[in-house]
CHARMM internal coordinates of N, CA and C (Angstrom, degrees):
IC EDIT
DIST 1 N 1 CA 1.4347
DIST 1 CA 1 C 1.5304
ANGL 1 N 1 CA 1 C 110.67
DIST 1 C 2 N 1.1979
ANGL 1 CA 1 C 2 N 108.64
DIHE 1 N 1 CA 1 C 2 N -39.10
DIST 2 N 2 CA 1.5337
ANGL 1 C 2 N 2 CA 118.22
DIHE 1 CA 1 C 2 N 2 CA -175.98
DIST 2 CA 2 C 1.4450
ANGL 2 N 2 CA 2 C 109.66
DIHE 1 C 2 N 2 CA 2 C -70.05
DIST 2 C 3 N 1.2089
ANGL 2 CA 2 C 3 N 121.59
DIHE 2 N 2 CA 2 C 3 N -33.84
DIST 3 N 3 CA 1.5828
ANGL 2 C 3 N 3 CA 120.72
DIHE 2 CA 2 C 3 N 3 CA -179.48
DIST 3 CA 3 C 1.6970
ANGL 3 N 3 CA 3 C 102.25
DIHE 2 C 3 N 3 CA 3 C -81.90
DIST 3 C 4 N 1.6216
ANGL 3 CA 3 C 4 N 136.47
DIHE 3 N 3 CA 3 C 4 N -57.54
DIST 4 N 4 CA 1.2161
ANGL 3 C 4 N 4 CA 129.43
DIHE 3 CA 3 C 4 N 4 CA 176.08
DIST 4 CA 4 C 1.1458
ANGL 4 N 4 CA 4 C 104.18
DIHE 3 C 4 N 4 CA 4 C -58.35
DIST 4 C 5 N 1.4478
ANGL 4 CA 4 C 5 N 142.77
DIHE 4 N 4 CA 4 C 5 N -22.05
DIST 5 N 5 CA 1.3985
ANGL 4 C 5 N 5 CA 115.90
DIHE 4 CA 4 C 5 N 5 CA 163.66
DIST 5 CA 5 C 1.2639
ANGL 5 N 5 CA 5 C 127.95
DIHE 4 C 5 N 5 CA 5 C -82.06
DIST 5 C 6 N 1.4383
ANGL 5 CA 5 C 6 N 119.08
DIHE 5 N 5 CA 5 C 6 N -0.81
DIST 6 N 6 CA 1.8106
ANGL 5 C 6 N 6 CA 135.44
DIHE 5 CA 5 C 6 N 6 CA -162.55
DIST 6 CA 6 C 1.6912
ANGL 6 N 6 CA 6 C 83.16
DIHE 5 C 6 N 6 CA 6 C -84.11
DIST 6 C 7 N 1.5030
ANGL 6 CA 6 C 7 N 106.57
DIHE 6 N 6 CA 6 C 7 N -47.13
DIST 7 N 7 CA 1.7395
ANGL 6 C 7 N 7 CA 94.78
DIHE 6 CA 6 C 7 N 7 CA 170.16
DIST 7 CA 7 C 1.0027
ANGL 7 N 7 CA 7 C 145.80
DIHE 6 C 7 N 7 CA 7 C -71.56
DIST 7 C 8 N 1.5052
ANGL 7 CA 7 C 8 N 107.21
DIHE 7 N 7 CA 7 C 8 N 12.02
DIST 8 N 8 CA 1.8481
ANGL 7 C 8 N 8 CA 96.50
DIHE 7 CA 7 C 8 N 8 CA 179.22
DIST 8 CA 8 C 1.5719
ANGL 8 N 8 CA 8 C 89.03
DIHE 7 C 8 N 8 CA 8 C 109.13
DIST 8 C 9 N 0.7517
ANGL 8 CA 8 C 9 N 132.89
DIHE 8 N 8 CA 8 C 9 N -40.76
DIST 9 N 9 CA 1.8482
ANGL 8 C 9 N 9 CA 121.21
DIHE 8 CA 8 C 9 N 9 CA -161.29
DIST 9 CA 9 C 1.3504
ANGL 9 N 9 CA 9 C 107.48
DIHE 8 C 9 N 9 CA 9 C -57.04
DIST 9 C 10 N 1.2635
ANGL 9 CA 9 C 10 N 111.58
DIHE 9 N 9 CA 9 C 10 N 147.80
DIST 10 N 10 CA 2.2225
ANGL 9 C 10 N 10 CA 110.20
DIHE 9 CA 9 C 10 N 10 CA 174.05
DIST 10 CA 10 C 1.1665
ANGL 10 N 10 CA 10 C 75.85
DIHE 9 C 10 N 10 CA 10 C -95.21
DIST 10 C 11 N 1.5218
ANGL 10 CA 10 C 11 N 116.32
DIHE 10 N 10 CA 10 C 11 N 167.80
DIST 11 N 11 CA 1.5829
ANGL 10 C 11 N 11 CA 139.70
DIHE 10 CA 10 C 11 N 11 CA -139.70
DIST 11 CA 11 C 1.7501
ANGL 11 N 11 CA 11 C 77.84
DIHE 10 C 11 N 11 CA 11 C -168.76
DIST 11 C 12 N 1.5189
ANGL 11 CA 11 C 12 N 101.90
DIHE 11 N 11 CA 11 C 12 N 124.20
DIST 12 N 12 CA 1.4866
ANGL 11 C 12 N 12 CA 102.58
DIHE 11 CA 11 C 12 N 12 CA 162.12
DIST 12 CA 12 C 1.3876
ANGL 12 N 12 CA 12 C 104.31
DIHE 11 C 12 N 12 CA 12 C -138.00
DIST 12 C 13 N 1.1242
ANGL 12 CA 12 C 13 N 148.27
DIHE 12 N 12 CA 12 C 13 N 133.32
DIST 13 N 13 CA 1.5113
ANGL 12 C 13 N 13 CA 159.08
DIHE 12 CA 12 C 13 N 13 CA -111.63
DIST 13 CA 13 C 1.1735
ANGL 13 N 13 CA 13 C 104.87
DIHE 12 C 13 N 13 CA 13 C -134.67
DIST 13 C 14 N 1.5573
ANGL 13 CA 13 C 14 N 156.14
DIHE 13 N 13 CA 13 C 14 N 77.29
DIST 14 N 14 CA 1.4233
ANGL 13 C 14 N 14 CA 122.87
DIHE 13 CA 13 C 14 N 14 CA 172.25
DIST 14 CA 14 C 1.8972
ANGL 14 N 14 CA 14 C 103.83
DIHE 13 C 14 N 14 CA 14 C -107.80
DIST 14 C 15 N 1.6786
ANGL 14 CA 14 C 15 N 89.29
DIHE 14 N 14 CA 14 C 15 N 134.71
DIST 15 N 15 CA 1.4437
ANGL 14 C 15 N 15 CA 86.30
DIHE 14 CA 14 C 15 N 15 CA 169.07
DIST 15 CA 15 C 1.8919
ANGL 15 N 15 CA 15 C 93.45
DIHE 14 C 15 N 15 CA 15 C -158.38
DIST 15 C 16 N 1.0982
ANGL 15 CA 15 C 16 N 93.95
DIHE 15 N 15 CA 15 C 16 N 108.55
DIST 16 N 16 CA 1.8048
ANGL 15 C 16 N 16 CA 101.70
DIHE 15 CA 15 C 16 N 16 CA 172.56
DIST 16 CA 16 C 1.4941
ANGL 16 N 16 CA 16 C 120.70
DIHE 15 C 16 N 16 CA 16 C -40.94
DIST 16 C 17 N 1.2802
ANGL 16 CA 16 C 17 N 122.16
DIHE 16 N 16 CA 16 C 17 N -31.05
DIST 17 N 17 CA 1.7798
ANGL 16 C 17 N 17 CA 115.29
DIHE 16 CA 16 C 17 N 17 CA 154.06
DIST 17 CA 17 C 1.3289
ANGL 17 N 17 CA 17 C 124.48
DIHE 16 C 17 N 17 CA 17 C -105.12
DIST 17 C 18 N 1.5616
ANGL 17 CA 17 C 18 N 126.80
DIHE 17 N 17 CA 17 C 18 N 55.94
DIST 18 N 18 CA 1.0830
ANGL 17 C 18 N 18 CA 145.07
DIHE 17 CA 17 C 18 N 18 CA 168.57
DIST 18 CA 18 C 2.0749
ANGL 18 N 18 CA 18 C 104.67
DIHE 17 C 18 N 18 CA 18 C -117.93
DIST 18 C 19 N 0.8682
ANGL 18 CA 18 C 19 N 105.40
DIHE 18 N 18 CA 18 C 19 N 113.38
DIST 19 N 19 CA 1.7886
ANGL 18 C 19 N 19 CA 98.04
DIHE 18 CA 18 C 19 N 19 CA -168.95
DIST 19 CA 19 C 1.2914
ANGL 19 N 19 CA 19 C 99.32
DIHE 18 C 19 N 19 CA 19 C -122.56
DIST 19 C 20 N 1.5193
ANGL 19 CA 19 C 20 N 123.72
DIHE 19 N 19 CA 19 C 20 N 33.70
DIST 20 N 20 CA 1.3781
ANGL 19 C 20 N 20 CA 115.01
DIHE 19 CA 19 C 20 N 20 CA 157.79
DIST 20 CA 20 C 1.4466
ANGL 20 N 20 CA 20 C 112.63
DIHE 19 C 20 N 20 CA 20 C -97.24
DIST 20 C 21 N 1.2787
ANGL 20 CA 20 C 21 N 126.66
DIHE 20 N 20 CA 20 C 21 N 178.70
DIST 21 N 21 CA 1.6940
ANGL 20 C 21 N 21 CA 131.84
DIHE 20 CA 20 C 21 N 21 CA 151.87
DIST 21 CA 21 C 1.4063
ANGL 21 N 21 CA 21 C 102.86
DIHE 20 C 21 N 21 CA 21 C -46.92
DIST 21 C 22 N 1.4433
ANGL 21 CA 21 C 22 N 111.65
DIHE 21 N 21 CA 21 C 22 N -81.56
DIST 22 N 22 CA 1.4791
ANGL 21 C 22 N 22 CA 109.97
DIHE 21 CA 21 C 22 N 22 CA -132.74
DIST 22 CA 22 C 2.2958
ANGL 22 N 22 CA 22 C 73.13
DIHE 21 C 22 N 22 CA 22 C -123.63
DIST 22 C 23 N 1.3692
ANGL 22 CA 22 C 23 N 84.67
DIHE 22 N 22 CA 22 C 23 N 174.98
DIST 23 N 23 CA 1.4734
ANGL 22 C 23 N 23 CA 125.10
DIHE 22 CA 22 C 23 N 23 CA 175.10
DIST 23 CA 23 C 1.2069
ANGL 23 N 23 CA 23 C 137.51
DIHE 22 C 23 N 23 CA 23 C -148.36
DIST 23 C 24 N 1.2115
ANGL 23 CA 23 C 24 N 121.21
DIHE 23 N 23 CA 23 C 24 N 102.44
DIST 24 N 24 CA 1.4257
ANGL 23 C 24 N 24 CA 121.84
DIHE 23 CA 23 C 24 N 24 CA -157.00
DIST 24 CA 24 C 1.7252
ANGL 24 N 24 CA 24 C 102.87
DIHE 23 C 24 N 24 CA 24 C 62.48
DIST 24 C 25 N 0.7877
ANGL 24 CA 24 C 25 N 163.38
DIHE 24 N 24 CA 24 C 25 N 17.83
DIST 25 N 25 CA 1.4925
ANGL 24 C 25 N 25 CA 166.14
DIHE 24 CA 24 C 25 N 25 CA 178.05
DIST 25 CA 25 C 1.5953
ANGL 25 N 25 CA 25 C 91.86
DIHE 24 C 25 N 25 CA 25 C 86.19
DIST 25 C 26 N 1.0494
ANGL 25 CA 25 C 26 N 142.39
DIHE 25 N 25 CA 25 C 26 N 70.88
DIST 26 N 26 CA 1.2523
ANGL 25 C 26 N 26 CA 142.09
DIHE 25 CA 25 C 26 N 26 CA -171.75
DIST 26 CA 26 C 1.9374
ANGL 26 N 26 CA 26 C 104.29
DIHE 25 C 26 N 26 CA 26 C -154.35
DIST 26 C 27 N 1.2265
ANGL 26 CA 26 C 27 N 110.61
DIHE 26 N 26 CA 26 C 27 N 112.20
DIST 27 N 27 CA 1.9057
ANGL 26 C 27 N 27 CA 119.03
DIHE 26 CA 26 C 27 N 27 CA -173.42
DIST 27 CA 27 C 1.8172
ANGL 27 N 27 CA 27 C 95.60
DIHE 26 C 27 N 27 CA 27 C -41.40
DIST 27 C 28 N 1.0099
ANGL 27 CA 27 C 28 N 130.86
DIHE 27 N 27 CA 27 C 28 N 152.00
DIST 28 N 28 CA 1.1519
ANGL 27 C 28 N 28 CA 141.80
DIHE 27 CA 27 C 28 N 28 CA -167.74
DIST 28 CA 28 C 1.4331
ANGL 28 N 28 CA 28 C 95.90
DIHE 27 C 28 N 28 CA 28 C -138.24
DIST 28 C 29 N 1.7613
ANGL 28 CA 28 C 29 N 125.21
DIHE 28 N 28 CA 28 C 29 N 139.78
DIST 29 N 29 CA 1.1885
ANGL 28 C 29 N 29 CA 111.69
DIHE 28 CA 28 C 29 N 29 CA -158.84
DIST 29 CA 29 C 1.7440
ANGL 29 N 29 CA 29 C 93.04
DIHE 28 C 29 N 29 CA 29 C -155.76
DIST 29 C 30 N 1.3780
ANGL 29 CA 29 C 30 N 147.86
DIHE 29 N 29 CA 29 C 30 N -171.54
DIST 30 N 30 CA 0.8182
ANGL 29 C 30 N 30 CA 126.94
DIHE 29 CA 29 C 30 N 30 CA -154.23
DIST 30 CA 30 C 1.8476
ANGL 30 N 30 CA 30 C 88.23
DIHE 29 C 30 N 30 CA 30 C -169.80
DIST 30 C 31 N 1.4682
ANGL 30 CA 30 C 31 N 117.43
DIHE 30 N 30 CA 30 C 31 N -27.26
DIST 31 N 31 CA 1.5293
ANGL 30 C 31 N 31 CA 127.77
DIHE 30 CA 30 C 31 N 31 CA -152.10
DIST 31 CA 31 C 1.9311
ANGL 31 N 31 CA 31 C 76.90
DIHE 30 C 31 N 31 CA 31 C -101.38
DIST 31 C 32 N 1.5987
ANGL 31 CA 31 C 32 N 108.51
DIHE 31 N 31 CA 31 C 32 N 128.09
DIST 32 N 32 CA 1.5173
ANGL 31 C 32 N 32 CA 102.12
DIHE 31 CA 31 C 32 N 32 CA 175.69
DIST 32 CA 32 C 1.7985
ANGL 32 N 32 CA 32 C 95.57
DIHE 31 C 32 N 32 CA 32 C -92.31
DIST 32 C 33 N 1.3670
ANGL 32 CA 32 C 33 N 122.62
DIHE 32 N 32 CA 32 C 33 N -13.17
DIST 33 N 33 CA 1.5713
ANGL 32 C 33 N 33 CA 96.53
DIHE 32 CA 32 C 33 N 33 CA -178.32
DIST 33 CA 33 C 1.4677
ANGL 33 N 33 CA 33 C 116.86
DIHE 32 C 33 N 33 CA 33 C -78.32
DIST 33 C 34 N 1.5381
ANGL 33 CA 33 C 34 N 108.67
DIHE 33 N 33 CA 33 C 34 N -4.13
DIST 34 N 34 CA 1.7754
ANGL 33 C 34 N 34 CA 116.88
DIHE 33 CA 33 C 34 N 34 CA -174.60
DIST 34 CA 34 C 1.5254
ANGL 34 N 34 CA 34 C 89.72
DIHE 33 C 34 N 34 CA 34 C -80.51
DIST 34 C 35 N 1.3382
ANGL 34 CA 34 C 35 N 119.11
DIHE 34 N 34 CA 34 C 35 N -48.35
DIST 35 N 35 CA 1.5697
ANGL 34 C 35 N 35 CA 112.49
DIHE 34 CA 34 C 35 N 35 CA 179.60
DIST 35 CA 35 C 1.6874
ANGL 35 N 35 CA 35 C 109.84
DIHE 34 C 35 N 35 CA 35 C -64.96
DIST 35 C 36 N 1.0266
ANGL 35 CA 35 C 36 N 124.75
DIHE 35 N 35 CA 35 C 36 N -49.06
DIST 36 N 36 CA 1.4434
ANGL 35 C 36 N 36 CA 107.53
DIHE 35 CA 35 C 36 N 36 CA 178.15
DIST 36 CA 36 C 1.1489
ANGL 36 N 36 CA 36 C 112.03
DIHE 35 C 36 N 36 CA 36 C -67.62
DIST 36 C 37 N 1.4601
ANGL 36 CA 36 C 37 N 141.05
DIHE 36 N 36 CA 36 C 37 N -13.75
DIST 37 N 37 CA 1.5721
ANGL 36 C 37 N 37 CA 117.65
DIHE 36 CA 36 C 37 N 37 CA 166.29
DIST 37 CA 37 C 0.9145
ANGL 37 N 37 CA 37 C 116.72
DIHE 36 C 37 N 37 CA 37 C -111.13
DIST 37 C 38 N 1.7852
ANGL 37 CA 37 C 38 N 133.19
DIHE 37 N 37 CA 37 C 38 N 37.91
DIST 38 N 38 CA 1.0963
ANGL 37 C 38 N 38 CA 121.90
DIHE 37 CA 37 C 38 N 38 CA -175.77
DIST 38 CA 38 C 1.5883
ANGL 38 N 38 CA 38 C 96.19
DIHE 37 C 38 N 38 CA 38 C -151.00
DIST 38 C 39 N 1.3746
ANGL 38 CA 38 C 39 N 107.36
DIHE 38 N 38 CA 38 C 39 N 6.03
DIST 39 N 39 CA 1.6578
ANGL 38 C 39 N 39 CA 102.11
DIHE 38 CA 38 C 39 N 39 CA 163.98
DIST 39 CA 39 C 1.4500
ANGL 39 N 39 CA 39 C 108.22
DIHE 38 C 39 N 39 CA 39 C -114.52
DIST 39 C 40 N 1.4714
ANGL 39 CA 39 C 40 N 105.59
DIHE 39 N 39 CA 39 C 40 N 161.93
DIST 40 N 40 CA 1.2896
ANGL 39 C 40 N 40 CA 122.99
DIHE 39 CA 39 C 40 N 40 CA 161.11
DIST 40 CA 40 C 1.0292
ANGL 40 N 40 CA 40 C 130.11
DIHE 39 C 40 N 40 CA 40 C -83.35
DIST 40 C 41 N 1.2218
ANGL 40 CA 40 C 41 N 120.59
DIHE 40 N 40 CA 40 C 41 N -35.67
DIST 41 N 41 CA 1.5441
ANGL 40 C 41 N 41 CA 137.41
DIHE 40 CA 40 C 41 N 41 CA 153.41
DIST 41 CA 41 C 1.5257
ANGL 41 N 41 CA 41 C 125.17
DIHE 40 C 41 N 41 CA 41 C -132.25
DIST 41 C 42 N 1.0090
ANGL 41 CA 41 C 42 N 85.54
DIHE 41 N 41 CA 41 C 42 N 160.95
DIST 42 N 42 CA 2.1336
ANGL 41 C 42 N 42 CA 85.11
DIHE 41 CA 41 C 42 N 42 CA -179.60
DIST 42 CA 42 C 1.4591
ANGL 42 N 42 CA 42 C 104.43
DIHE 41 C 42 N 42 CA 42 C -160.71
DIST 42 C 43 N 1.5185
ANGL 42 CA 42 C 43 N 104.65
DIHE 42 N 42 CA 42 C 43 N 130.24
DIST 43 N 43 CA 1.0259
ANGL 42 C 43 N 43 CA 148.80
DIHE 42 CA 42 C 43 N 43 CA -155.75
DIST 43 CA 43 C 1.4848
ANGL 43 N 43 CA 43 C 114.86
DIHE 42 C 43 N 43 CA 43 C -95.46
DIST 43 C 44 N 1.3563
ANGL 43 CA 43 C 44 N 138.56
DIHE 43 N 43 CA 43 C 44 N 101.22
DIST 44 N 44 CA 1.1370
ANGL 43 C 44 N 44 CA 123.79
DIHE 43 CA 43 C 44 N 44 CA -162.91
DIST 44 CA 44 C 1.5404
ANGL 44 N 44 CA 44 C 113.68
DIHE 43 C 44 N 44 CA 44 C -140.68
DIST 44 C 45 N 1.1802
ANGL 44 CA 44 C 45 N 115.80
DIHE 44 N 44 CA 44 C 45 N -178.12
DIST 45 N 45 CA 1.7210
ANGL 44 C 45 N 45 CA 114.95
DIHE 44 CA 44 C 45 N 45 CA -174.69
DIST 45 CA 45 C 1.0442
ANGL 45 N 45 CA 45 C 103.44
DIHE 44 C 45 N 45 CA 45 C -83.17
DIST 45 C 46 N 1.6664
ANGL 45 CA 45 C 46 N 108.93
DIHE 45 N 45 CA 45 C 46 N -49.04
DIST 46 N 46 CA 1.2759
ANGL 45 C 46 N 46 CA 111.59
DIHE 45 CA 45 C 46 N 46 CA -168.13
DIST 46 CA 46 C 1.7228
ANGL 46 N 46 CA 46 C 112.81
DIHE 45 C 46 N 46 CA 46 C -160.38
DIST 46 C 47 N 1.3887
ANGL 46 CA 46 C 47 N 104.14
DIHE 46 N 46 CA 46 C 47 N 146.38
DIST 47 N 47 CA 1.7125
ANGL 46 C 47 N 47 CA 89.44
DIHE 46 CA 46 C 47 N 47 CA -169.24
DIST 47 CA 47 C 1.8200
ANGL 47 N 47 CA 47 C 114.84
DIHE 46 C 47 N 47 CA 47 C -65.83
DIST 47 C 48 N 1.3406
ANGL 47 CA 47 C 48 N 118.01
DIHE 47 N 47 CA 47 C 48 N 146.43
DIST 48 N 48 CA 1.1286
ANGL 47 C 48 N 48 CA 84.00
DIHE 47 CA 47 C 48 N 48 CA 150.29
DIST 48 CA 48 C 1.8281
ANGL 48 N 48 CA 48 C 96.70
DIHE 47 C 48 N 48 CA 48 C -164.80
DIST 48 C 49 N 1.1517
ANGL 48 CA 48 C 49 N 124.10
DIHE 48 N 48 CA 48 C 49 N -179.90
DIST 49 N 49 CA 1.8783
ANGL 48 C 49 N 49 CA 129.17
DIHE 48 CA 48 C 49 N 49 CA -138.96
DIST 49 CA 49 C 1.1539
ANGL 49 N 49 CA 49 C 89.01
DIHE 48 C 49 N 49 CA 49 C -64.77
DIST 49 C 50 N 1.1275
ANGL 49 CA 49 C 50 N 159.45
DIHE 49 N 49 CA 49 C 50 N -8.41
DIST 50 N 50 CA 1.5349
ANGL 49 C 50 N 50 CA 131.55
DIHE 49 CA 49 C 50 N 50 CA -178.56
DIST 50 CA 50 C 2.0432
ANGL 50 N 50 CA 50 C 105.28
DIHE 49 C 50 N 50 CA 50 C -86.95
DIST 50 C 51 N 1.4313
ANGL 50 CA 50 C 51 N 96.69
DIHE 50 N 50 CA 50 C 51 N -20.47
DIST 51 N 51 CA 1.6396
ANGL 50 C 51 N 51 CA 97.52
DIHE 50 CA 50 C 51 N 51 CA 171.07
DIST 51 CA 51 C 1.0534
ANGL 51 N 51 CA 51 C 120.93
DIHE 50 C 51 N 51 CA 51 C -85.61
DIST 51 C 52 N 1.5638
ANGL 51 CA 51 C 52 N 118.92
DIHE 51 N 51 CA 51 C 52 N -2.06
DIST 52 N 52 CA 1.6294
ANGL 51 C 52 N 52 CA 139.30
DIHE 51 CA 51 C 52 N 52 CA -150.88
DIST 52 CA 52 C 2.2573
ANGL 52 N 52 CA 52 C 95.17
DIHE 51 C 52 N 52 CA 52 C -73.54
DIST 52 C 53 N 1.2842
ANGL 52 CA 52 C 53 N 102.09
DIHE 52 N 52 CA 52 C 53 N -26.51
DIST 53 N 53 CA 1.6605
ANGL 52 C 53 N 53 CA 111.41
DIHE 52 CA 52 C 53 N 53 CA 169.56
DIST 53 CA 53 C 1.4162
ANGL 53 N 53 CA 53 C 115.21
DIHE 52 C 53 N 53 CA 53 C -82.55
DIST 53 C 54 N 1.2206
ANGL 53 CA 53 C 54 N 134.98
DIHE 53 N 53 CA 53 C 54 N 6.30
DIST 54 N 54 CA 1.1863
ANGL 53 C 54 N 54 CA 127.67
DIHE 53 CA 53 C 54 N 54 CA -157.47
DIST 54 CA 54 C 1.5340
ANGL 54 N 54 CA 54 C 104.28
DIHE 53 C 54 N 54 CA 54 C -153.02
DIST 54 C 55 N 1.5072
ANGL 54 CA 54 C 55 N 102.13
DIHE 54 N 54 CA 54 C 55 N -0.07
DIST 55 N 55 CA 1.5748
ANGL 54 C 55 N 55 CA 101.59
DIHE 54 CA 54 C 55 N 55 CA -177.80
DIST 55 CA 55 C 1.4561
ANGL 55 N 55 CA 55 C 144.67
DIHE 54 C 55 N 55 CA 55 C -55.98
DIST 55 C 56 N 1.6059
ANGL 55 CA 55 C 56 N 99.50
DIHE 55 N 55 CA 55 C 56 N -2.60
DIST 56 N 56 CA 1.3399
ANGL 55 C 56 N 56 CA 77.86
DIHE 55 CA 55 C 56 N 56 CA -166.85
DIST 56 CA 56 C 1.9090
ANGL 56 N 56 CA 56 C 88.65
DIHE 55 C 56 N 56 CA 56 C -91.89
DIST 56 C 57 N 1.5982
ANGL 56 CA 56 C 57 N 127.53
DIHE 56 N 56 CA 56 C 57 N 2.06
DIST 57 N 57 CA 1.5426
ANGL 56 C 57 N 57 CA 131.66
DIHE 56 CA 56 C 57 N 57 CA -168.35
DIST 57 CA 57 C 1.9157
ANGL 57 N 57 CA 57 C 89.71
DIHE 56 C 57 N 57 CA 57 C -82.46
DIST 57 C 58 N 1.0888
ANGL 57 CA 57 C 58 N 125.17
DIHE 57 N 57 CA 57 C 58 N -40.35
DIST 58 N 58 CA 1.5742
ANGL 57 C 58 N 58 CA 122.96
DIHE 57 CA 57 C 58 N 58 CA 168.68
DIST 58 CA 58 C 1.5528
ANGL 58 N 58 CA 58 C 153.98
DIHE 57 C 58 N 58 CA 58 C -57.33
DIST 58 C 59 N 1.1535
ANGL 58 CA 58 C 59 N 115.49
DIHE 58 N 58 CA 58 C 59 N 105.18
DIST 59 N 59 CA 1.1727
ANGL 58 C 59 N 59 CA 138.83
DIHE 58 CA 58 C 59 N 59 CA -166.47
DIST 59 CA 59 C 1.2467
ANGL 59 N 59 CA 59 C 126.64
DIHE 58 C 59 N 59 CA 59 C -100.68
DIST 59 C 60 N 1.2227
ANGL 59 CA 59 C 60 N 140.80
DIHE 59 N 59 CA 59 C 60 N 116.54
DIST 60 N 60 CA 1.0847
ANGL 59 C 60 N 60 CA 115.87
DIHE 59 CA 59 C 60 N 60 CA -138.16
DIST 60 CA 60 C 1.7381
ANGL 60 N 60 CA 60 C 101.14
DIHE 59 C 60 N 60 CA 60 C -168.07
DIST 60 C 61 N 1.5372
ANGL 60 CA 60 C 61 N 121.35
DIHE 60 N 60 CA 60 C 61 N 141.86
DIST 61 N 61 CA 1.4500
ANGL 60 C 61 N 61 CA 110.34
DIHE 60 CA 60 C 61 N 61 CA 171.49
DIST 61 CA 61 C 1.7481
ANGL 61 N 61 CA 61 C 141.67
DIHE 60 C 61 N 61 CA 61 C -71.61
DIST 61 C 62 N 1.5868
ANGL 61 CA 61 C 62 N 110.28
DIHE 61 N 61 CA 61 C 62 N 13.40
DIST 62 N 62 CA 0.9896
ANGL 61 C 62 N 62 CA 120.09
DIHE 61 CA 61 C 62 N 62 CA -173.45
DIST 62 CA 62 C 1.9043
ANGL 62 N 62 CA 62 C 91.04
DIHE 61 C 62 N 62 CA 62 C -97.02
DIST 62 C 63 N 1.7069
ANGL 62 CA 62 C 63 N 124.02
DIHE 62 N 62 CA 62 C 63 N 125.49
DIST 63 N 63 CA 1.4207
ANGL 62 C 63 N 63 CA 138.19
DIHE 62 CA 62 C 63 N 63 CA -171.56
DIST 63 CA 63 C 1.7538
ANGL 63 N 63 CA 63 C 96.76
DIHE 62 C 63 N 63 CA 63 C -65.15
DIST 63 C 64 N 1.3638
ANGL 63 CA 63 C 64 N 111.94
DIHE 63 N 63 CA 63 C 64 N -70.28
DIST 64 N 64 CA 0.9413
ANGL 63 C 64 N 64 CA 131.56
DIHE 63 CA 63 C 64 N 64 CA -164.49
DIST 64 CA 64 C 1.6484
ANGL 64 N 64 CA 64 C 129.99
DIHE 63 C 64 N 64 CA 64 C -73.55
DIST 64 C 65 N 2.2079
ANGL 64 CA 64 C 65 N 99.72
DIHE 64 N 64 CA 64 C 65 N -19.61
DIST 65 N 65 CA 1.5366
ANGL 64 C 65 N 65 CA 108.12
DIHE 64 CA 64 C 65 N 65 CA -148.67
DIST 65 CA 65 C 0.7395
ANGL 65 N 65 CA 65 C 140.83
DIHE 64 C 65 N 65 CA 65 C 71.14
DIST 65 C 66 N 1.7372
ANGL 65 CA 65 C 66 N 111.69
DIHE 65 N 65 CA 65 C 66 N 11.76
DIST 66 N 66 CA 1.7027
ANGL 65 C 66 N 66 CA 97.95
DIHE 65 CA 65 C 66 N 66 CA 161.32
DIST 66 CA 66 C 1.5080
ANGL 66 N 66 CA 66 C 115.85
DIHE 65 C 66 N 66 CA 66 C -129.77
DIST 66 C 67 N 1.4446
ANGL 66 CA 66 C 67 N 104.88
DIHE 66 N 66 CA 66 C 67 N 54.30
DIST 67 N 67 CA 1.3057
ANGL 66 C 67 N 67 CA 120.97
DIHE 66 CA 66 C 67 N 67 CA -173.47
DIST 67 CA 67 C 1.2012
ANGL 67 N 67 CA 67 C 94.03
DIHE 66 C 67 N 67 CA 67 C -134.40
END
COOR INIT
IC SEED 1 N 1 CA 1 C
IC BUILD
């Protein structure tokens, strides 16, 4: 996070047990359809069906998809 933001990128955070505003100075958000229409990409652990609309913006550490 710290390096894509060293470039310039806005960083928007969603994680449902995170209950601050911001993170790292980064909007913290909680609603996943504000994140799917308001990123360019999104960055994730791992895919899974609620990103299944938005897939081709997801990136993610599973090689294959089934991680």
């Amino acid at each position: 996070m710290k390096r894509v933001k060293a470039k310039g990128v806005k960083v928007i955070v969603y994680e449902l047990e995170l209950h601050e505003t911001t993170f790292f100075n980064s909007k913290v958000t909680h609603d996943l359809a504000e994140l799917k229409s308001s990123a360019d990409i999104i960055i994730a652990n791992r895919m899974v069906y609620e990103l299944d609309y938005v897939a081709e913006k997801v990136y993610n550490r599973g090689l294959f998809g089934s991680d």
